[in-house]
C-alpha positions in Angstrom: 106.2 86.3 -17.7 102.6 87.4 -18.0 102.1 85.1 -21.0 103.8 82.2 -18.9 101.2 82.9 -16.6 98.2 83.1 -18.5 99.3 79.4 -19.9 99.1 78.2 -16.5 95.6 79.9 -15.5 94.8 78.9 -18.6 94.8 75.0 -17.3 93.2 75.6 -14.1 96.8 76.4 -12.5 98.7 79.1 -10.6 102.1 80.0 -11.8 105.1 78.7 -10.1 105.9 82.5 -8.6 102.3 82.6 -7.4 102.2 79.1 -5.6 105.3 80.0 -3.9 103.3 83.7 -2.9 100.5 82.0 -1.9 102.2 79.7 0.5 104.9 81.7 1.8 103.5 84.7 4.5 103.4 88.6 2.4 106.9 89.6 1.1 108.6 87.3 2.6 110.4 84.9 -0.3 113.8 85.6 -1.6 114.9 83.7 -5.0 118.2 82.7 -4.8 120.2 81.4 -8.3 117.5 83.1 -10.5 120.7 83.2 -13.0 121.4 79.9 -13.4 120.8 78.4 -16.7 121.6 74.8 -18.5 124.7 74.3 -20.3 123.6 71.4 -22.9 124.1 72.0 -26.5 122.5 68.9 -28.1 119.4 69.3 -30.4 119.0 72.9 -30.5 119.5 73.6 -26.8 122.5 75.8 -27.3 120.3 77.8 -28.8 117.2 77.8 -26.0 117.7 80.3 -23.1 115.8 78.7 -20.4 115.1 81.0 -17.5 116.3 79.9 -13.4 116.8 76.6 -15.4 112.9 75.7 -15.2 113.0 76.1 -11.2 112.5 78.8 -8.8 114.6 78.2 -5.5 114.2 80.1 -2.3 113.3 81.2 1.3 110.4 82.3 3.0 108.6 82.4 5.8 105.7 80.2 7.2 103.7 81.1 9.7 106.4 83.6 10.7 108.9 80.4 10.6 111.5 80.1 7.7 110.9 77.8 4.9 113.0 76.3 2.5 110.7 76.1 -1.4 111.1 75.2 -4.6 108.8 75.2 -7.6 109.1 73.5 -10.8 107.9 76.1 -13.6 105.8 74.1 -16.4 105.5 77.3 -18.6 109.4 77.1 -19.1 110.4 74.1 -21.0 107.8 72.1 -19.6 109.6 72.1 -16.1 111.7 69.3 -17.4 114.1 68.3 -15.0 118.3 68.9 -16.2 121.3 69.0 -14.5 121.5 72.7 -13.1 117.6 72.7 -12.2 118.5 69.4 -10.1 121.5 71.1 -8.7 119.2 73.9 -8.0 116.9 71.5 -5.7 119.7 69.8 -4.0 121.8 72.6 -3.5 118.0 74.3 -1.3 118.0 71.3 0.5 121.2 70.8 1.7 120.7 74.7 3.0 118.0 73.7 4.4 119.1 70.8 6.6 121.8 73.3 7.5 119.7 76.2 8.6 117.3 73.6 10.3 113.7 74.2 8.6 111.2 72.7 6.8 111.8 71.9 2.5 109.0 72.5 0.7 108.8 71.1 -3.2 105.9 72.5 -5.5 106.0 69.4 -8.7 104.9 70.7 -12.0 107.3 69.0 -13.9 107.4 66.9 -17.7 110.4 64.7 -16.3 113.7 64.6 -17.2 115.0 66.6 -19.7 115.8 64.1 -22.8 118.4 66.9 -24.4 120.4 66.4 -21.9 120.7 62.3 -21.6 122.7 61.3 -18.7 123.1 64.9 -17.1 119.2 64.6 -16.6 119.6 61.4 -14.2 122.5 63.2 -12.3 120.3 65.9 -11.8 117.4 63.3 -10.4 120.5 61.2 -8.1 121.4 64.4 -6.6 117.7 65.2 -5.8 117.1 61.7 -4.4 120.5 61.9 -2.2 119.8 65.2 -0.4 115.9 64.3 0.2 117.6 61.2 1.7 120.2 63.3 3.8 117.4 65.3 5.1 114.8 62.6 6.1 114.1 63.0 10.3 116.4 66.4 10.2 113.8 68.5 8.8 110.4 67.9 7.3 110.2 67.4 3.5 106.6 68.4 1.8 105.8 67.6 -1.5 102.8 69.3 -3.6 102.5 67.9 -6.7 100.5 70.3 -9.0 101.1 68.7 -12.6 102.7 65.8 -14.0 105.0 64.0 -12.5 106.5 61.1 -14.3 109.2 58.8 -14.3 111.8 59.5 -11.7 110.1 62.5 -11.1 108.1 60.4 -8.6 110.9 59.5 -6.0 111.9 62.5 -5.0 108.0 62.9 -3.4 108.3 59.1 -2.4 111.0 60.0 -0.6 109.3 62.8 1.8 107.3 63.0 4.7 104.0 64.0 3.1 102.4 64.3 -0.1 100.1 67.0 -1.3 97.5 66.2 -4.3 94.8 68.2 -6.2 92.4 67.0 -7.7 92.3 67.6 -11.6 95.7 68.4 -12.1 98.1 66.3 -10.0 99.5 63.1 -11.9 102.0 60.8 -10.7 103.1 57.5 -12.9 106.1 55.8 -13.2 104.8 55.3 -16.6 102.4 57.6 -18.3 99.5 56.4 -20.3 100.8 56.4 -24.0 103.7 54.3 -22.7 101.0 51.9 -20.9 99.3 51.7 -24.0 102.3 50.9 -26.4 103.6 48.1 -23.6 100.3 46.9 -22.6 98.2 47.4 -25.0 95.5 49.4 -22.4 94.1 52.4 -22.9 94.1 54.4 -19.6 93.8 58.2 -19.0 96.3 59.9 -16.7 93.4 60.7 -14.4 92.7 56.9 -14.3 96.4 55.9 -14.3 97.7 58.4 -11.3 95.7 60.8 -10.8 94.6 62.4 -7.0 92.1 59.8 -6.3 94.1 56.7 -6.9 96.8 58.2 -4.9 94.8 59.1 -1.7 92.6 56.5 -2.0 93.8 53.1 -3.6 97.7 53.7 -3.6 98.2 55.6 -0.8 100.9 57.9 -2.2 99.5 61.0 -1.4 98.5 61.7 2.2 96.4 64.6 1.2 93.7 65.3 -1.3 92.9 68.9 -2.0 90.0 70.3 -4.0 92.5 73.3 -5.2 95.4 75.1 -5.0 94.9 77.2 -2.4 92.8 74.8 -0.6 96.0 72.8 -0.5 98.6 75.8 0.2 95.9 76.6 3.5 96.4 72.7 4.7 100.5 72.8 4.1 100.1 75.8 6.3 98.1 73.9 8.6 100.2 71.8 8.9 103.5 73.3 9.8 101.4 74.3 12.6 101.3 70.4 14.1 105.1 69.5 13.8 108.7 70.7 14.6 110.7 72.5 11.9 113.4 70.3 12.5 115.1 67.6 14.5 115.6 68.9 18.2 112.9 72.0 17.4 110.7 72.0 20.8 107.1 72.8 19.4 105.6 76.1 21.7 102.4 75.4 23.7 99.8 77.1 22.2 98.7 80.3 24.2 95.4 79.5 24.2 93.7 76.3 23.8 90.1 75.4 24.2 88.4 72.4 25.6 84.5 71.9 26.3 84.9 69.3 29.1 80.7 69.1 29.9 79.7 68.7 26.5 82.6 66.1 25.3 82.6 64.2 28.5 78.7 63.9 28.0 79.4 62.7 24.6 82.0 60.5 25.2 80.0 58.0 27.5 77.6 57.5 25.0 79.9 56.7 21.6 80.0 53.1 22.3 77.2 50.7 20.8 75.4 48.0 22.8 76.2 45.8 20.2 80.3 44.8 20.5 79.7 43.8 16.9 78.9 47.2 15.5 81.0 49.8 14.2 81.5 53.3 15.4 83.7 56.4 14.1 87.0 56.2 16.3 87.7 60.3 15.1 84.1 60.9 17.9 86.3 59.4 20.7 89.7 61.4 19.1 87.9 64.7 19.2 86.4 64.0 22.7 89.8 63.7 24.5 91.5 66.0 21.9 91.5 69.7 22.2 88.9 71.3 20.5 89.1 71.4 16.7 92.3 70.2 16.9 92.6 66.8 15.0 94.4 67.0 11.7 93.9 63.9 9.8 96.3 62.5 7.6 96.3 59.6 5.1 92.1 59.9 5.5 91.0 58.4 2.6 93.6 55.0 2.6 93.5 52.1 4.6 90.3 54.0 6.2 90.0 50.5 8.8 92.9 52.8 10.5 93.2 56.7 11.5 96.2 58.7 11.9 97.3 62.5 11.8 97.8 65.1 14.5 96.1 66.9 17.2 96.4 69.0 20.3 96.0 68.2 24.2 96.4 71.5 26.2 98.0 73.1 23.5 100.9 70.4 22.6 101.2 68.3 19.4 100.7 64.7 19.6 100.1 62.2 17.1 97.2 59.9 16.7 96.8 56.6 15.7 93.9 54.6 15.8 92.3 51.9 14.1 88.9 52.4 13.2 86.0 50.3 13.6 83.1 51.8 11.6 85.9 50.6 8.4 85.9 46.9 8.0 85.9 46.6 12.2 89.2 48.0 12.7 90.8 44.7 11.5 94.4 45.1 10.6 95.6 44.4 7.3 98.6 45.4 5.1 97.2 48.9 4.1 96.6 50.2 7.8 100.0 48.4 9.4 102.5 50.7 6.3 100.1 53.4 7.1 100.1 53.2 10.8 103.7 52.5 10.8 105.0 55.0 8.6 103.2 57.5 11.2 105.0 55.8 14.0 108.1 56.4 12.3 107.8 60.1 11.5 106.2 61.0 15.0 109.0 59.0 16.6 111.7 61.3 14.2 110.3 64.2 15.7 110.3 63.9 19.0 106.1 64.1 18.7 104.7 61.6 21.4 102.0 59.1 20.3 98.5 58.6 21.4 96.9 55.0 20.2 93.5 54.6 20.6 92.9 50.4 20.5 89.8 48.5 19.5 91.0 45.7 17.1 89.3 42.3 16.7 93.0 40.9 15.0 94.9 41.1 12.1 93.1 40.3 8.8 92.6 36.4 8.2 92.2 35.1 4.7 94.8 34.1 1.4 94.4 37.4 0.0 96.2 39.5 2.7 98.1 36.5 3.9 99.6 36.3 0.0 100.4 40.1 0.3 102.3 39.6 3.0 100.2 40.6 6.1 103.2 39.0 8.1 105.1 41.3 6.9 103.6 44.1 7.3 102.1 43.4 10.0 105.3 43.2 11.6 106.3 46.7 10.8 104.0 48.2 13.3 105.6 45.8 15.9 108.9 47.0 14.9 108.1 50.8 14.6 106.2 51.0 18.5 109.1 48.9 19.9 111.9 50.9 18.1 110.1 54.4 19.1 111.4 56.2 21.8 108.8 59.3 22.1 106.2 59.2 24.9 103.5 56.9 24.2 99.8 56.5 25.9 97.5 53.6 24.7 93.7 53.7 25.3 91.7 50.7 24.6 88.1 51.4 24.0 86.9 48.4 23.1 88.2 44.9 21.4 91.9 43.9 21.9 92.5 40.9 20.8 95.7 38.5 19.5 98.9 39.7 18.0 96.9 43.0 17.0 96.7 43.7 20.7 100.8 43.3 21.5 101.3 45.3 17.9 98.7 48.2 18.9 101.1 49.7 21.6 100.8 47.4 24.2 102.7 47.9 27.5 105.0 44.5 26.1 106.0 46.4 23.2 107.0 49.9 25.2 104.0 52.0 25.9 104.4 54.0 28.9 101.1 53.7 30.5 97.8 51.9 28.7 94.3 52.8 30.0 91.5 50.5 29.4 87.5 51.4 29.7 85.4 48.7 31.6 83.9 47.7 28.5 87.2 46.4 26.9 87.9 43.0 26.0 91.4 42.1 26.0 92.4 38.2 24.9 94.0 35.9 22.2 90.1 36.1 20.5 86.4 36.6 21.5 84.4 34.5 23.1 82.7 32.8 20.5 86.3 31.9 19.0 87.4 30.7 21.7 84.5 28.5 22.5 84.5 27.1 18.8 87.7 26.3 19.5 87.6 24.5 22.7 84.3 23.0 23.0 84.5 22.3 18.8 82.2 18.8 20.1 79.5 20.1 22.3 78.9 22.9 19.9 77.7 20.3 17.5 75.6 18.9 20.0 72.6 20.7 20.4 71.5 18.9 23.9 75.0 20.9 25.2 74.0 24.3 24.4 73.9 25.1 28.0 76.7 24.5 28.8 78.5 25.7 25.6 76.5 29.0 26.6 78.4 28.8 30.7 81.4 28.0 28.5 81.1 31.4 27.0 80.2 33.3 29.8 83.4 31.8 31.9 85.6 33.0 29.6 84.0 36.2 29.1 83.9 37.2 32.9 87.4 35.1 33.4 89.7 35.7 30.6 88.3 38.5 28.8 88.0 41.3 30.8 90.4 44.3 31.5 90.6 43.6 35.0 92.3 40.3 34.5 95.0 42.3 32.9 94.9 45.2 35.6 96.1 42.1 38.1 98.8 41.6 36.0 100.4 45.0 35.0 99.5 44.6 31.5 97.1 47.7 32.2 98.0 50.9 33.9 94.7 51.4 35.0 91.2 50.6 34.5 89.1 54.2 33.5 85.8 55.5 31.7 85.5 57.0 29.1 84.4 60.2 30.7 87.9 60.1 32.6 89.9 59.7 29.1 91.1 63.1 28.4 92.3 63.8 32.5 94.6 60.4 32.5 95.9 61.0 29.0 96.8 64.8 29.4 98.2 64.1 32.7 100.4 61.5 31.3 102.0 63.3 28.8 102.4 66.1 31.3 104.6 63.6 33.1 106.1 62.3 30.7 107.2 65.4 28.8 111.0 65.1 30.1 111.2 61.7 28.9 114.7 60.3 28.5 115.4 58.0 25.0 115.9 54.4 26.0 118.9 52.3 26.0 120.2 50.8 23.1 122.4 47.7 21.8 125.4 49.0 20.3 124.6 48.9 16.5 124.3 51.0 13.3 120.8 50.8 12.8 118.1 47.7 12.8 116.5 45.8 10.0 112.8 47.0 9.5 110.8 44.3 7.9 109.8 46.7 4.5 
């Protein structure tokens, strides 16, 4: 064991047995099937003894909360993935879903064990099946700190969030020597998959960590924010802290004069959140949208939020998966939503429109709509078109939306709108006048959130300094909130 371990320190890595110690609270891990080994006799493996199979299995505790964990030991036949050692990781898993707490999966792994053929891939479908049975019963977390190749890759896919680390996490379908001998491209496996091009071009991994224990402090961060499992009611916290002068005072000013320029939506989160509190996710991906948890007086609640200091808060295929995926999991959890709104539309163009912006633009319809959890929209700024009705509207199920004066709300801005309608006196420059009262009409007439105040659309018209009161009071009331009715079907269709 202490050579294993210095072959791990040895790259910049901790040893499966000390990941698992460093994540799991003092003493507190028990290994269970440490006895198991593989039973394939091909190419010399009758003759290979492979300790616990090349996985360590147990359960700890978190936080003072039990924990399901796993970790894939590279030292040990390169962590290669057989029969048993799947068997291993399905077997924890189904426990888990059983005794109702989180899974948590430390990757180190070569892939599948060749030796043993077809056994491998049962090993993999067994893996896949259980992370499956335990999606929106109990939480699955996923650190990958090594490779992670081939089918290796699905069974983090398949979980709620992905933990990266810089330097040594790698996840490819196909690894670079096998891109070079299909291809003909010569690629590193920093280049191909490593934590960079996961956080922040693929948007695999929802976290990137600068090291090991950097990331074992954010997985127990994060526990913190969500229930261990399906029905789990999160405690208040005991204490919670909130500087009401100096956020209010803040919060009134975050706004430009400009409606064209940007601001950082996360100053307007953390002035209505408690203090300290926000927990991004996803922050590097798709960064026209924000998402992750926070507290208000003490609860969980999650955010989402698109973003205008990142390409103006449009919406486009990245930030709809992102911001529906949250949707989703929140939604699983019982953890009621908070939206924070200032998007000029959905992204035009034959890029996003050849990517299917219609399509995924359509999932964040379908997740609000299908969610069932408490939700409170503010709209700060800019709501305009189909990005409006998809960002929580009160059409699409939100419970209450709050709009600050300065919100626009309408199929477009004003200048679109004039373009559009007065296309002839715009090109007449002795009509600039009245193209100019044009403007202004439909600013003061059509645009404003007191327009959609008359008509219900909003639940009431607030400033900003007022945010944090009418959403904490909300939720208050809305804490006993019964699941609505539904059709009589299996399940729907969610455009993926």
């Amino acid at each position: 064991m202490e050579y294993a371990v210095e072959k791990q320190h040895a790259k910049g890595k901790f040893h499966a047995i000390e990941r698992i110690n460093q994540l799991c609270d003092k003493d507190t891990f028990m290994e269970i099937y440490s006895g198991v080994r593989h039973n394939c006799t091909s190419f010399g493996m009758d003759k290979k003894d492979i300790p616990y199979d090349g996985v360590i299995t147990g359960f700890g505790k978190i936080n003072g909360r039990k924990v399901a964990i796993y970790a894939q030991d590279f030292t040990v036949q390169g962590g290669s993935l057989g029969r048993m050692h799947g068997e291993k990781i399905a077997e924890l898993i189904d426990k888990a879903i059983q005794a109702r707490c989180p899974v948590i999966g430390i990757n180190d792994s070569g892939g599948a064990r060749i030796q043993e053929g077809v056994d491998a891939l049962c090993g993999y479908g067994d893996l896949f099946y259980q992370n499956v049975r335990a999606s929106g019963s109990v939480p699955q977390i996923s650190i990958v700190a090594g490779p992670c190749a081939g089918g290796a890759v699905y069974s983090p896919g398949i979980t709620d969030f992905i933990f990266a680390v810089d330097k040594i996490s790698q996840l490819f379908i196909t690894g670079p020597k096998v891109v070079k001998s299909v291809m003909f491209m010569d690629i590193t496996a920093e280049d191909l998959g490593g934590a960079s091009i996961h956080s922040k071009k693929s948007g695999v991994a929802h976290f990137r960590c600068e090291s090991e224990p950097d990331c074992y402090d954010k997985v127990r961060r994060l526990l913190d924010y969500i229930p261990h499992y399906y029905g789990d009611e999160l405690v208040q916290a005991a204490k919670y802290h909130f500087d009401a002068h100096k956020k209010t005072k803040h919060i009134e000013k975050i706004l430009p004069e400009n409606t064209r320029q940007g601001y950082d939506i996360r100053e307007v989160i953390n002035d209505v959140t408690d203090d300290d509190s926000f927990f991004e996710v996803s922050q590097e991906f798709a960064i026209n949208c924000v998402i992750g948890f926070a507290k208000i007086e003490g609860r969980s609640v999650g955010i989402i939020a698109n973003n205008p200091a990142g390409m103006g808060g449009v919406l486009d295929c990245d930030a709809s998966d992102k911001i529906a995926r949250h949707v989703r999991y929140c939604d699983a959890y019982n953890i009621p939503l908070l939206t924070f709104v200032d998007v000029p539309g959905f992204i035009p163009g034959p890029q996003e429109e050849q990517k299917g912006i219609i399509r995924h633009g359509a999932k964040v319809i379908y997740a609000y709509s299908e969610s069932s959890v408490p939700k409170v929209t503010v709209i700060t700024r800019k709501a305009y078109g189909g990005a409006y009705i998809a960002m929580c509207s009160k059409h699409i199920g939100a419970d209450y939306v709050y709009a600050w004066p300065a919100s626009e709300i309408a199929v477009m801005g004003a200048d679109g709108a004039v373009g559009i309608l007065y296309a002839k006196e715009l090109a007449d420059p002795s009509k600039a006048g009245e193209v100019a009262e044009k403007k202004a009409q439909y600013e003061k007439e059509i645009m404003t959130p007191t327009i959609a105040a008359k008509r219900g659309y909003i639940s009431e018209v607030i400033s900003p300094a007022d945010t944090r009161k009418y959403v904490a009071k909300s939720f208050d009331f809305l804490a006993e909130k019964a699941a609505m009715d539904k059709p009589l079907k299996k399940h729907g269709n969610i455009p993926l």
